[in-house]
C-alpha positions as CSV (number, residue, x, y, z in Angstrom):
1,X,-53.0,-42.3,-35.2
2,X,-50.6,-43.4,-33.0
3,X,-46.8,-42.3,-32.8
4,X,-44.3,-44.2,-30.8
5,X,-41.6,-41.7,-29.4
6,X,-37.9,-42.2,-29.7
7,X,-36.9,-41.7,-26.2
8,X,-34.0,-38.6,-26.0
9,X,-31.1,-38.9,-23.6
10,X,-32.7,-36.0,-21.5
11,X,-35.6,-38.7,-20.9
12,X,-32.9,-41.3,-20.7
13,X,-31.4,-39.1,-17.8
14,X,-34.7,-38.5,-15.8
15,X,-35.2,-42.2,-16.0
16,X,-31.5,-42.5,-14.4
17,X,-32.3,-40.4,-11.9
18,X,-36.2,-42.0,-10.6
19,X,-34.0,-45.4,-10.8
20,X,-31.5,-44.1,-8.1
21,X,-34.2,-42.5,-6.3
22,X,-36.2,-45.4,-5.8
23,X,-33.2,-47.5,-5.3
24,X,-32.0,-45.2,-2.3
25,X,-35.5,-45.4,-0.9
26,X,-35.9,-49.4,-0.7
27,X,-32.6,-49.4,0.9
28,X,-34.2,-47.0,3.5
29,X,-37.2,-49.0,3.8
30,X,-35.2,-51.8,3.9
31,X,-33.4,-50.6,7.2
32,X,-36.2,-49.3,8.8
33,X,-38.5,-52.0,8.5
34,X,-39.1,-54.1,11.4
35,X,-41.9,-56.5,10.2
36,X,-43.0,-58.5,7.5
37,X,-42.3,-57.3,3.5
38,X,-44.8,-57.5,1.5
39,X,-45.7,-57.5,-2.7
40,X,-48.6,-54.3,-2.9
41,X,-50.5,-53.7,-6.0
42,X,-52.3,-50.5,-6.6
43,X,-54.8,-48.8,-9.1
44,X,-55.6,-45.5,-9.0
45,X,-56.9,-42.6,-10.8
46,X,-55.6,-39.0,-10.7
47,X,-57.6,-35.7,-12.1
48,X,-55.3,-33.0,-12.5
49,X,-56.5,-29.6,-13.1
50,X,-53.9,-27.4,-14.3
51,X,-53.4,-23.8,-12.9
52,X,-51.5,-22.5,-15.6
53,X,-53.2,-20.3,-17.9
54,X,-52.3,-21.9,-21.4
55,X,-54.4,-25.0,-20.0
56,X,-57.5,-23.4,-17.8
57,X,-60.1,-25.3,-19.4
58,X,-58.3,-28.2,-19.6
59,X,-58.2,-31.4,-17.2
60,X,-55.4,-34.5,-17.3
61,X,-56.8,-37.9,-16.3
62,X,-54.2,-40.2,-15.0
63,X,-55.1,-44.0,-14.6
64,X,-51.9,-46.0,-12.9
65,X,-50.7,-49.4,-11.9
66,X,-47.7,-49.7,-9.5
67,X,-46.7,-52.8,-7.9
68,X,-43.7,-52.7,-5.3
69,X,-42.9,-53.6,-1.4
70,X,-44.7,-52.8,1.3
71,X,-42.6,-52.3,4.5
72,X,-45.2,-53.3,7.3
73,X,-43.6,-51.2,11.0
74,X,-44.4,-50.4,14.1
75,X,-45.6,-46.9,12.7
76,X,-47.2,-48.1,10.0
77,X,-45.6,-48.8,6.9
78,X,-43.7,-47.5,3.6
79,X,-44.9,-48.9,0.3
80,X,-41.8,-48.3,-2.5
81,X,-43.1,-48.9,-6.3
82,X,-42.5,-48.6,-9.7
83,X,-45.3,-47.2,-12.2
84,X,-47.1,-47.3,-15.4
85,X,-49.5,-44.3,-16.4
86,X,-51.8,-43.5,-19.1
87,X,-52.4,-40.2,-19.1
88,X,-55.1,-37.9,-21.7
89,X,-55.8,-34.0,-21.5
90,X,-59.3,-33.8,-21.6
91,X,-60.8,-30.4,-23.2
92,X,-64.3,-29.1,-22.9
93,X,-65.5,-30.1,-26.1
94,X,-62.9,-33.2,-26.7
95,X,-61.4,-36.1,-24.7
96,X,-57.8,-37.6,-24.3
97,X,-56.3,-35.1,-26.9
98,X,-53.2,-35.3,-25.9
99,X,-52.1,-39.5,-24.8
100,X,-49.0,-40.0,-22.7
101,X,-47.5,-43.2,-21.8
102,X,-45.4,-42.5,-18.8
103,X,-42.8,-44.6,-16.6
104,X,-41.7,-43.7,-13.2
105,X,-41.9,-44.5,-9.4
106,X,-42.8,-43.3,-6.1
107,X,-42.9,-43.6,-2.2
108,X,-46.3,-43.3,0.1
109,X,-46.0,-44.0,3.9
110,X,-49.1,-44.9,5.8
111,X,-48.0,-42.9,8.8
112,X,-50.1,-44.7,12.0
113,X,-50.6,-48.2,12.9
114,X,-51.8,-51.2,10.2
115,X,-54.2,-52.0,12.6
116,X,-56.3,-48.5,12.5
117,X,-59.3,-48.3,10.4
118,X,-58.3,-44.6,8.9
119,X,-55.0,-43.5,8.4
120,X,-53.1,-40.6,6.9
121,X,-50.5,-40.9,4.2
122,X,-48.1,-38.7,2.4
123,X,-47.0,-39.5,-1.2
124,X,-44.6,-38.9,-3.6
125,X,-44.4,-39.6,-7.4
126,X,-42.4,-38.9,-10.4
127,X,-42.9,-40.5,-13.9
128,X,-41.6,-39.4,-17.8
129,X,-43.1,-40.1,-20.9
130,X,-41.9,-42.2,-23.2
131,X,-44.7,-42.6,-25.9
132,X,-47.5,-39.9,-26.9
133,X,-50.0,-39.8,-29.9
134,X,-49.3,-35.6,-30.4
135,X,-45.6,-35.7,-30.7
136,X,-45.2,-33.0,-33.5
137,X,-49.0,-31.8,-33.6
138,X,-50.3,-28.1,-33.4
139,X,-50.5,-25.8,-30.2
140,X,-51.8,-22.7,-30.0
141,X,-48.9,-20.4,-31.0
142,X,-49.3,-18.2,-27.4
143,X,-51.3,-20.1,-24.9
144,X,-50.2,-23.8,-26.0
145,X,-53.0,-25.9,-25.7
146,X,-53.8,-28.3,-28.7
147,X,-55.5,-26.9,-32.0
148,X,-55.3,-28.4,-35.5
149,X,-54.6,-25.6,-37.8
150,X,-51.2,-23.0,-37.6
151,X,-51.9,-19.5,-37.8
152,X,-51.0,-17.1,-40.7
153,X,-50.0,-13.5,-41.6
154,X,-49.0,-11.7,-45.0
155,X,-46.3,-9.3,-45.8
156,X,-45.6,-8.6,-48.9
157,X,-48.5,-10.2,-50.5
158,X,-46.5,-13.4,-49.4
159,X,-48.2,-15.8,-46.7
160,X,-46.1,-16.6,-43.7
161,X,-47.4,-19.2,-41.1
162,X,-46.8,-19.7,-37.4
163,X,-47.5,-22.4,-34.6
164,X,-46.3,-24.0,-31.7
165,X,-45.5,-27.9,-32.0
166,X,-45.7,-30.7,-29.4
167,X,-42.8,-32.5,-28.2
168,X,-42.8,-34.3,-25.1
169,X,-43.7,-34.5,-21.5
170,X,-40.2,-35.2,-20.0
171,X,-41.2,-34.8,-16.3
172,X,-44.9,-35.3,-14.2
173,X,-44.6,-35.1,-10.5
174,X,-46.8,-34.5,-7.6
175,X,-46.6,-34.9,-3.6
176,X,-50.2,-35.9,-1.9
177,X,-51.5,-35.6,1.6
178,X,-54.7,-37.9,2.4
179,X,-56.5,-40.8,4.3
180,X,-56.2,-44.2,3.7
181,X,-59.1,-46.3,4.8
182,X,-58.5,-50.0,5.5
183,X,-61.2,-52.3,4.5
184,X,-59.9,-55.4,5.2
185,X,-56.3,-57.0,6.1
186,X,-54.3,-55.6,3.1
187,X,-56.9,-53.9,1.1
188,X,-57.0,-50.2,1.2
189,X,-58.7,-47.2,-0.1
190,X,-56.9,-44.2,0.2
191,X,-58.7,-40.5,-1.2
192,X,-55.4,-37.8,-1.6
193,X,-55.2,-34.4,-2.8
194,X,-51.8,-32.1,-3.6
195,X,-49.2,-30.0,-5.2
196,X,-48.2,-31.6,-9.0
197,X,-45.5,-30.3,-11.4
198,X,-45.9,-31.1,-15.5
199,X,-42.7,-30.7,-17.9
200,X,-44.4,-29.7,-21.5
201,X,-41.5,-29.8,-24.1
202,X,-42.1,-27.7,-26.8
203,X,-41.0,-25.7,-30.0
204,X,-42.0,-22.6,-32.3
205,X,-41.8,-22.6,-35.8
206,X,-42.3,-20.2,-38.7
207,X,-42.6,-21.0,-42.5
208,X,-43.1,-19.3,-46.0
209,X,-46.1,-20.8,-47.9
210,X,-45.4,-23.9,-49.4
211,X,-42.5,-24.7,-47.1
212,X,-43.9,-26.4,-44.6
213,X,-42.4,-27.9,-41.7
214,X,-40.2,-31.0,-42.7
215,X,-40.0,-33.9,-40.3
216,X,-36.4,-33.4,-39.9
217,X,-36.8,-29.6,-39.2
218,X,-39.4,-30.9,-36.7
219,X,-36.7,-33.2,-34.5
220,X,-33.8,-30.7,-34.4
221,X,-35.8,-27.1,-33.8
222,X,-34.6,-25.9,-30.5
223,X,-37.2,-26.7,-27.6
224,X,-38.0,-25.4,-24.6
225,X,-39.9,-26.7,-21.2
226,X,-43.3,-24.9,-20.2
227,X,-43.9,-26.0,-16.0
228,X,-47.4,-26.1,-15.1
229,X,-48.2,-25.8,-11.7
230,X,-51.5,-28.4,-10.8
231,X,-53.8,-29.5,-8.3
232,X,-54.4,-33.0,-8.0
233,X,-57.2,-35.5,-6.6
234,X,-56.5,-39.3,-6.5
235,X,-58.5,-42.1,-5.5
236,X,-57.2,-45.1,-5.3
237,X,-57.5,-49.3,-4.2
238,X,-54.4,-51.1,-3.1
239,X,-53.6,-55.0,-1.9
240,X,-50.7,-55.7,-0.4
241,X,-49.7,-59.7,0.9
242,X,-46.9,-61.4,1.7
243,X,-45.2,-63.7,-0.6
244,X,-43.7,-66.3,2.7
245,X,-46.4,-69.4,3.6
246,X,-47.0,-68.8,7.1
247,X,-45.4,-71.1,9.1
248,X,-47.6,-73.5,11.4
């Protein structure tokens, strides 16, 4: 079932900080460009496989739509944009266990002329969550990848239990290298692959049996951040067009 997040001031922070980022970058843009602005609208899909051990048979899908300007120059151009992405772990023998929603921006610059047929680009994204369907479900006490049981020991002839809890995904970032093929005037394809760097928020928790976890216990347990270093593929399609009639 899904579970809406409440959105912490740490994500409130992050959000601060894509929102000045991208700000400073259309201002950039803005000064550099020396042609036409245009509205660009992308879709893409991202597979990233994540290097860190807790998660090695484990692959995030990422779909995304971004809409931003497009900043057309003499070198090519600078698309600036804002982001929506549904993201799902897939596991060998399940799919989309763990669902983010995430919200963020980014910057990818088409680096030769508009007029060539194949191009490279570099690109940079950030994003946060800010809704998830796992927020307070199991992980595997050591390696914290999703299970649905805790684990238990006995001392005492009294049952203890132990597991590690979802939180959040407070931070998902990755920088791309790749070609972007033009297909017609404003319609691209564009095929990247790169370094990305995933946030997992989580917390450990141990009870008597019994006394299991209480929902407040679950919201003010300490928590701390696993990184996961990633490799990522995208392949995307993107229009771009300008907003101005053309003048006769």
């Amino acid at each position: 079932m899904w579970s809406l997040l409440r959105i912490t001031n740490k994500t409130s922070e992050t959000m601060k900080t894509i929102i000045l980022l991208l700000s400073s970058l259309f201002l950039i843009g803005n000064v550099f460009s020396q042609k036409e602005i245009q509205l660009a609208v992308e879709l893409s899909n991202t597979y990233s496989s994540l290097r860190f051990i807790s998660f090695s048979n484990g692959t995030y899908n990422s779909t995304r739509l971004a809409i931003g300007s497009r900043f057309n120059t003499n070198k090519g151009n600078v698309t600036l944009y804002g982001m929506y992405e549904f993201s799902g772990l897939v596991l060998q023998k399940s799919r989309y266990t763990v669902q983010s929603h995430l919200l963020g921006g980014g910057i990818n610059y088409r680096i030769l002329n508009n007029e060539k047929r194949f191009s490279p680009f570099i690109e940079i994204n950030a994003s946060t969550e800010v809704a998830t369907n796992y927020r307070g479900d199991f992980l595997h006490a050591d390696q914290y990848f999703p299970t649905d049981h805790a684990y238990s020991y006995n001392i005492d002839n009294t049952q203890f239990y132990y597991s590690a809890f979802y939180y959040s995904t407070p931070f998902v970032g990755n920088i791309l290298l790749g070609c972007d093929v033009r297909i017609i005037n404003g319609l691209h394809l564009n095929i990247g692959v790169g370094y990305g760097l995933r946030g997992t928020k989580r917390f450990v928790l141990f009870w008597k049996d019994g006394e299991g976890p209480t929902e407040e216990f679950l919201n003010t347990k300490p928590k701390n951040t696993i990184w996961s270093n990633m490799t990522d593929v995208k392949l995307g399609i993107s229009y771009a067009f300008s907003l101005k009639k053309k003048s006769n």
